[in-house]
C-alpha positions in Angstrom: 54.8 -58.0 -43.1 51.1 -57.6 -42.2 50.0 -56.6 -45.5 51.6 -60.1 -46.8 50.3 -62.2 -43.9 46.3 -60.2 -44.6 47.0 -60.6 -48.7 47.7 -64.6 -48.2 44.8 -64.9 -45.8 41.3 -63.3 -46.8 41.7 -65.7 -50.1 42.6 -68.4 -48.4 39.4 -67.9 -46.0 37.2 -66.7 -48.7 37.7 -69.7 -51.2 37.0 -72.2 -47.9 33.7 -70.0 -47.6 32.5 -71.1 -51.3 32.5 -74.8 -51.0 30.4 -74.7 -47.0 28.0 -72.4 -49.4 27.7 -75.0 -52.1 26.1 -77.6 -50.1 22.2 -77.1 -50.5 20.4 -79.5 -48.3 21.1 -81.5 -45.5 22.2 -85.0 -45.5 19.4 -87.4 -45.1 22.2 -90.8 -44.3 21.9 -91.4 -40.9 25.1 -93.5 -40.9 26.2 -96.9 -41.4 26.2 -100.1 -39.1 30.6 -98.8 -38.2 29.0 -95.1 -37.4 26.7 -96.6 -34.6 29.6 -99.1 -34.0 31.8 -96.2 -33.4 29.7 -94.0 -31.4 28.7 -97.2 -29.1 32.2 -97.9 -28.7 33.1 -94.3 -27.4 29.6 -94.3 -24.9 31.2 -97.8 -23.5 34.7 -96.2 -23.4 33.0 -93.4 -21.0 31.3 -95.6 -19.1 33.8 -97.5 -18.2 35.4 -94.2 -17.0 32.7 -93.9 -15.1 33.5 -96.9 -12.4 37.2 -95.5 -11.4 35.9 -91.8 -10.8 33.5 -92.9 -8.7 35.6 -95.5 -6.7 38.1 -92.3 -6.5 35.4 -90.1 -5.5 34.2 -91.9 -2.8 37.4 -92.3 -1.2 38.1 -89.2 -1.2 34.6 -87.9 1.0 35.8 -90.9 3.1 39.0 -89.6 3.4 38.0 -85.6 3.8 35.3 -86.6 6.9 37.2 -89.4 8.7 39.2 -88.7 11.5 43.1 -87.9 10.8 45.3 -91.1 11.7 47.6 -88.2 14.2 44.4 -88.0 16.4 44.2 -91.7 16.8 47.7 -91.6 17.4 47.6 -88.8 19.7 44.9 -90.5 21.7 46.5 -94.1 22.2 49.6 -91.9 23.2 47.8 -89.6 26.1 45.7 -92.4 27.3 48.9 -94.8 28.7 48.2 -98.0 26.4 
């Protein structure tokens, strides 16, 4: 079973080695106008990201260093009011 699995591989890797090989220079496009449309739409899609995580974050350091509400509780309960 291994020998059949290794035989269908190495061509199947080697002949996807040829065609990366082929390619002699490097592309000088630098896109089109829907490139730079698409990669602004994904920075704004992030960004927008950004506002919720924050809001979250800081609720959360508010939350870790306030005091727990069974404190307060306990407090309006031992003082009689």
């Amino acid at each position: 079973m291994k020998t059949k699995i290794t035989n269908f591989l190495i061509p199947l890797l080697g002949g996807s080695a040829t065609s990366a090989l082929a390619v002699d220079g490097v592309i000088q496009d630098s896109g089109g106008p829907l490139v730079w449309f698409f990669i602004g739409f994904g920075v704004l899609v992030v960004m927008l990201q950004v506002i919720p995580a924050g809001i979250l974050l800081f609720a959360m350091i508010k939350a870790i260093f306030s005091p727990s509400e069974t404190s307060k509780l306990a407090d309006l309960t031992h003082s009689g009011k």
